[in-house]
C-alpha positions as a printed NumPy array, in Angstrom:
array([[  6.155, -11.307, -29.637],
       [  4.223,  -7.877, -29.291],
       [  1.841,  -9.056, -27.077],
       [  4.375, -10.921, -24.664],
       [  6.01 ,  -7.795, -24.191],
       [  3.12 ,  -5.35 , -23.625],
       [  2.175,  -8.331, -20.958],
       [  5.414,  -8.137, -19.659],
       [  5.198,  -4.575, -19.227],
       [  2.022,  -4.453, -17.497],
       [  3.092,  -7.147, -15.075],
       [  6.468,  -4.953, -14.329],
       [  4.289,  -1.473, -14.128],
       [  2.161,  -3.467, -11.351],
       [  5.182,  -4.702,  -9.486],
       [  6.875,  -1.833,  -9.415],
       [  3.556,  -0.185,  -7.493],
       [  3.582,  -3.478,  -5.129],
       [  7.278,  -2.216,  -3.862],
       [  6.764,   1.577,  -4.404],
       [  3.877,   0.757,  -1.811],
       [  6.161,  -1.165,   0.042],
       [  8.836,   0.809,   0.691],
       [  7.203,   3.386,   3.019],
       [  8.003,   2.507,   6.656],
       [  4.159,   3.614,   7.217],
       [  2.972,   1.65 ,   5.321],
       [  4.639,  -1.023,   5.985],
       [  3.63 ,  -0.599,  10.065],
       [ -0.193,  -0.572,   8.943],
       [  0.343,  -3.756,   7.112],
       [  2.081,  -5.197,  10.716],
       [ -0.941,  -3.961,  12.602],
       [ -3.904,  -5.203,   9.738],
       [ -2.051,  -8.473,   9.882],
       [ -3.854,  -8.958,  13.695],
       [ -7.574,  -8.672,  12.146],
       [ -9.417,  -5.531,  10.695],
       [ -9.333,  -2.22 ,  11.977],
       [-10.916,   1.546,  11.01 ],
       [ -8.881,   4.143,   9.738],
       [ -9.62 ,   6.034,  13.268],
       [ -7.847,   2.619,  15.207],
       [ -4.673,   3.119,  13.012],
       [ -4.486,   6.34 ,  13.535],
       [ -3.827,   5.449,  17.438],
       [ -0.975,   4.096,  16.207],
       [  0.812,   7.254,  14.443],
       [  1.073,  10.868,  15.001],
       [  0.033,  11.691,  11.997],
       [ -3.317,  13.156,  10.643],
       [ -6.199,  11.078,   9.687],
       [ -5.705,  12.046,   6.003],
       [ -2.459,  11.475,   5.437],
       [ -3.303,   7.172,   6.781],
       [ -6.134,   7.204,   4.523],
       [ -3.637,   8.3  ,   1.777],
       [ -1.305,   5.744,   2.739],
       [ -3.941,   2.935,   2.999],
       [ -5.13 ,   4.172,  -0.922],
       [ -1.933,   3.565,  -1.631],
       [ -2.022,  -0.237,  -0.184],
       [ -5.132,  -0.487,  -1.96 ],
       [ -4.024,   0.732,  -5.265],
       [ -0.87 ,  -1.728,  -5.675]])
């Protein structure tokens, strides 16, 4: 009984990163644009006005959930 709930828990703590991820508008727009093929950090960051870093934090993020 133990074990199915520690399981249970990990799956939750994993889905709740999957929509934490998700719910950044960002994020969600560099999904939209990876969904046409690969691209470098340096081509999505054509796409935003934002700095370099701050997509490379958002894509860790991707990565992470």
């Amino acid at each position: 009984m133990q074990a199915t709930r520690k399981a249970e828990d990990i799956e939750r703590a994993g889905e709740d990163r999957i929509f934490s991820a998700l719910g950044d508008a960002t994020r969600r727009h560099i999904l939209d644009l990876l969904r046409t093929g690969p691209m470098t950090t340096g081509e999505i960051c054509t796409h935003f006005a934002i700095s370099r870093f701050a997509i490379m934090k958002h894509l860790t993020v991707l990565v992470d959930a």
